[in-house]
N, C-alpha and C positions, 0 to 999 in steps of 0.2 A: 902473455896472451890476454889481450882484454875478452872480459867476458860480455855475451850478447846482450844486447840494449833491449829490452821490451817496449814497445811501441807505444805511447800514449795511449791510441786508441784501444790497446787492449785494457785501461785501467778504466774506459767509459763507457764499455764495455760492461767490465763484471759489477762497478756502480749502477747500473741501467738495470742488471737480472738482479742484484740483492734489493735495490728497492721493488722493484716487480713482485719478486718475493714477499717484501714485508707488505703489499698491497695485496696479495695472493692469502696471507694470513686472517685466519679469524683471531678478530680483537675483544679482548674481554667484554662480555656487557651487549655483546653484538647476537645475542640467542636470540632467534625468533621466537616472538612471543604471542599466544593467541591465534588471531587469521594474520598473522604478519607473516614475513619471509625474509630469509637475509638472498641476495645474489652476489653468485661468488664473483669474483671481478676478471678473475681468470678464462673461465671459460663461459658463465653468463649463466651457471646453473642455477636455478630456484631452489631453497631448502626451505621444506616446507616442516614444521615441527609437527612431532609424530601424535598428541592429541589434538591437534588440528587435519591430521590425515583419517582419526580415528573417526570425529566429528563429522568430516566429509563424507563418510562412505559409512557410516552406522545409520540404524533406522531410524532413529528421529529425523533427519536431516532427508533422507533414500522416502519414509514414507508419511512419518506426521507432517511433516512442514506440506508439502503437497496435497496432502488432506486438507490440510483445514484451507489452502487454494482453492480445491474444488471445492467445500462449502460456500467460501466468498462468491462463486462462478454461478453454482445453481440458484442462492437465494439472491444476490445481487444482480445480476444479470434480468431476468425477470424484472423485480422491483423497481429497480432504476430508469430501462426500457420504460414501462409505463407510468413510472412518476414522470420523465422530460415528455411522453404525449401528454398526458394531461396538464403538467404544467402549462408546455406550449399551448396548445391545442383547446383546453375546457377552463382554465381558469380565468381570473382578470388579470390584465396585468398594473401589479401593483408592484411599487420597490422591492420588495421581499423577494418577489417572482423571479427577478432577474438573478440576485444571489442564488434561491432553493435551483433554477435552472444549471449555472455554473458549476454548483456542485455535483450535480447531475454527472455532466458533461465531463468532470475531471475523474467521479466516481467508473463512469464507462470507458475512459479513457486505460484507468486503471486495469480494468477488469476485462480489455480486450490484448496485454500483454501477457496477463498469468498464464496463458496457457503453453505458453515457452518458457516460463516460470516451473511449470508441472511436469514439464519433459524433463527440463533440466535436472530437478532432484530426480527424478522415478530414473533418471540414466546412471544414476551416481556422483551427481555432481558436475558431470562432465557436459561442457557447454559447447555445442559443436554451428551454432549460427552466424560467426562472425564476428568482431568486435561491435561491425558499427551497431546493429540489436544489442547488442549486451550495452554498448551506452546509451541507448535508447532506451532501454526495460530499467536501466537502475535511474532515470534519470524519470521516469514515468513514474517509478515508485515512491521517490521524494518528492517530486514535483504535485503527485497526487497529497501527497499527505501536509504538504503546507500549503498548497491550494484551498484545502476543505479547513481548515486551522483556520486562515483570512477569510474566508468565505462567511463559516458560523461566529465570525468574531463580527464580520460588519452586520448579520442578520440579528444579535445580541445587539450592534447597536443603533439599529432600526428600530426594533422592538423600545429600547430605552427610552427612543427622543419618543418614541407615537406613545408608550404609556404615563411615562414620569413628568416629559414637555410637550405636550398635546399641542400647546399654540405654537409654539416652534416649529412642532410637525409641517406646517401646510410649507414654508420654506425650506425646510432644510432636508425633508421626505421630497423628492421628485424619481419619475422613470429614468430622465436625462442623467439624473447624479445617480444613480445605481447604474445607469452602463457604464459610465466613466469611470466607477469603481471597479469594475469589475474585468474593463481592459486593464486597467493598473492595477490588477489583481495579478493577471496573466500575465503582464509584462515584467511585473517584480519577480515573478513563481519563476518564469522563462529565462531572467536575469542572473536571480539566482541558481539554477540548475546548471547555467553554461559550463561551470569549473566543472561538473560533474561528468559532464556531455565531452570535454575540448580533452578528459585525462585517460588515459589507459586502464581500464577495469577488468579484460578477460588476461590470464597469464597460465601459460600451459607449465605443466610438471613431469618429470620424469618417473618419481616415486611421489603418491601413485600415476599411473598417465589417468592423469585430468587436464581440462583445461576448466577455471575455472573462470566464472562473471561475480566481480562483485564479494567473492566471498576469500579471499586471499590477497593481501598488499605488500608489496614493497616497505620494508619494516621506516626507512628512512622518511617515504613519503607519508606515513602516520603522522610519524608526530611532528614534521616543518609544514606538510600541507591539510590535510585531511584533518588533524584535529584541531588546528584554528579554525578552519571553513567549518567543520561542522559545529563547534563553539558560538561562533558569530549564528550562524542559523537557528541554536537550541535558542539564541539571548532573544533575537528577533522574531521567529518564528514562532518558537513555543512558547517561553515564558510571557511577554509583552504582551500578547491577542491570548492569553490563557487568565493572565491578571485582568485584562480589558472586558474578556467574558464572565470572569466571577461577580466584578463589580455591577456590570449590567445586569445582569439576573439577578443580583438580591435588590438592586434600587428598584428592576419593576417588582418583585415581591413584597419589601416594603411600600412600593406604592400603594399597590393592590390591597395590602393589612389592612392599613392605614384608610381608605375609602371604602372599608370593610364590602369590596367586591369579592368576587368566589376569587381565588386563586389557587385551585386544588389544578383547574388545567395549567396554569404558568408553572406551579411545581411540576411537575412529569414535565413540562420542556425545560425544564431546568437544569431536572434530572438526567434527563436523554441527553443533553449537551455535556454536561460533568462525566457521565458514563464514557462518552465519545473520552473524552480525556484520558480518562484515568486507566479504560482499556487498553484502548487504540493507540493513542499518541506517548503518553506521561509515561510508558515501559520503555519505547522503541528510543525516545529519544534520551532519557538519563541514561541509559543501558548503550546505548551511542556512545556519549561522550564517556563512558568509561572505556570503554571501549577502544577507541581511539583517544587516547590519553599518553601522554609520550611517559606520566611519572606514575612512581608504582604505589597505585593508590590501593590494590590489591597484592598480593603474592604472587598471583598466577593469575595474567589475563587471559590465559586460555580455557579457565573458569567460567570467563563468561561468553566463552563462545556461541555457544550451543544457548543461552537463555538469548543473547543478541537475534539469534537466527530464530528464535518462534516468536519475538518481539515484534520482528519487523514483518513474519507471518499474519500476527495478529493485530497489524497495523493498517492491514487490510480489510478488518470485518468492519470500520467505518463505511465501509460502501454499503454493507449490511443493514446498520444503524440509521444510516442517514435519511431513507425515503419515511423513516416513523419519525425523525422530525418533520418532514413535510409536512406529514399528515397529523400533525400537534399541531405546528406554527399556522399553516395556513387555513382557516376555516372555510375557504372556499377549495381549497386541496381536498379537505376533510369531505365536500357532500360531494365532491365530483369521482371522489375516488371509490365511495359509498356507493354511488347510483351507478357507477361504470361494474362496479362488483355486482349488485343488484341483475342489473340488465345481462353480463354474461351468465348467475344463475340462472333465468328466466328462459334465455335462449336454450339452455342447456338441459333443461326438465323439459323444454317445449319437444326439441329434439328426440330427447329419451322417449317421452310417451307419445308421438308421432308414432315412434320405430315399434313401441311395443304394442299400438293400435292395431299396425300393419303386420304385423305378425301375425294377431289376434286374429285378425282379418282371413288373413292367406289361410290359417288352420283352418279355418268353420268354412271355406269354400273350398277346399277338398274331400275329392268323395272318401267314407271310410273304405276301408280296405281290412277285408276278411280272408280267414283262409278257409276256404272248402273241403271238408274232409271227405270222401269217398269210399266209402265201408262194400266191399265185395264180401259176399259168402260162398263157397264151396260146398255143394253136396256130396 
């Protein structure tokens, strides 16, 4: 009696489920690390590694990072508002102008996202606006910060040619060539955000249920995409207009030595720009590219989680900083911003002792008012 044939198809078959199987497998090496995530291939779960769950939903993250947002909001907000009036509005316009404006503009721009910024942490992390806003707010928050990087690198080198090459100045200083800079300012800024804009940033979780924006990746897309994109942006962005800006601020300070003019004001803008740096920018982005780094340049990149996330907090207080270079760089910034301060004192004493005249007033024209006692006696 021969015995039954099994089918081909059943041998391509159980090849089809064993490789499924070894594709269903965690493969060594494949640990999520940091804000990464591995996804199982099976069912499409997100595992998210367990001090990266701790970091999400502990207080630094739930209530410092959010603070020091609303700092940026109250003193930025304000400052920035009436640096872009008075820029526009009381100054001349001189080359400079149009750069201190754009900063302006990218500064507000910034600091009218954070406040879905501030929900988000104060919720737990939990991002509940949608994707397109979430690529929107991470794309505003980078966008912001190499914006102002380009920005204070061409007003360092305005400042170079007017104090170091005075006769050059009359050609190479125009209003015409500071717009043109500074649409291909926005146009490179815009350029470069797109990869950031075109890729998927919010990804929800099961453990814990979050969804998050920006602060959990795809462990794969770290290191083929995300950390060449942001490598190329540290080389170009930061480092290159950060070498561009040192060189310019000591050539005009040695100018200024050297023609033994004061240069006690170009040190403080000097200062103020290096500050910008080394606070703002020079943490968020070396802390970046460790960050996103595919090779283990640490033990644990979940070490630097939590410094990455008050990095790019603090990448923020440049909106802070920026309106006191205004009012360093430009000396006609400097009396307009003076007499506009002057002038709302003035209104504001006028006011006050108006109100306390008329008070004065109203008391001394009311009759007083006695009380009458009435003493009866009994015999």
């Amino acid at each position: 009696m021969d015995s039954p044939r099994i089918p081909p198809a059943f041998f391509t078959v159980l090849l089809f489920v064993y490789l499924q199987t070894l594709g269903c497998a965690k493969q060594e090496g494949s640990r999520p690390t940091g804000r990464s995530f591995n996804v199982n291939k099976c069912n499409g779960a997100a595992v998210l590694e367990e001090s990266a769950k701790e970091h999400l939903q502990g207080p630094s993250s739930s209530l410092l990072i959010p603070s020091l947002y609303l700092v940026v909001i109250f003193i930025g907000l304000p400052a920035n508002m009436l640096a872009l009036w008075i820029l526009i509005a009381k100054t001349k316009k001189m080359p400079s102008t149009s750069f201190l404006i754009n900063l302006s503009v990218a500064d507000l721009l910034l600091i009218l996202v954070l406040p879905f910024k501030i929900f988000y942490h104060f919720s737990g992390n939990d991002w509940v606006f949608g994707e397109i806003l979430c690529r929107l707010m991470t794309t505003f928050f980078y966008g912001n910060m190499y914006c102002s990087i380009l920005c204070l690198m061409f007003i360092s080198i305005d400042r170079y040619i007017a104090l170091v090459h005075p006769f050059s100045a009359k050609t190479l200083r125009s209003k015409k060539m500071a717009s043109y800079l500074c649409v291909g300012v926005w146009f490179l800024v815009i350029g470069a955000m797109l990869p950031l804009g075109l890729t998927q940033q919010s990804y929800s979780f099961k453990e814990p249920n979050i969804t998050t924006c920006h602060d959990a990746l795809p462990e794969d897309e770290q290191a083929n995409f995300f950390f060449p994109y942001f490598a190329s942006l540290f080389a170009v962005g930061f480092v290159a207009p950060f070498c561009l800006i040192v060189f310019c601020n000591c050539a005009v300070l040695r100018a200024l030595i050297l023609s033994e003019k004061r240069y006690v004001h170009a040190a403080k803008i000097t200062a103020l720009v290096l500050l910008v740096f080394v606070v703002c920018f020079a943490p968020s982005n070396i802390i970046l590219i460790l960050h996103y780094s595919e090779f283990q340049m640490v033990q644990n990149h979940s070490d630097l989680y939590l410094p990455y996330m008050i990095s790019l907090a603090l990448s923020t207080f440049n909106s802070c900083i920026d309106p006191f270079i205004y009012y360093y760089i430009s000396e006609d910034f400097r009396a307009k911003a003076g007499s506009t301060v002057r002038c709302c004192r003035k209104k504001t004493s006028y006011r006050l002792g108006t109100t306390s005249r008329k008070t004065e007033t109203s008391s001394l024209s009311q009759p007083s008012k006695f009380k009458v006692t009435v003493e009866s006696s009994v015999d």
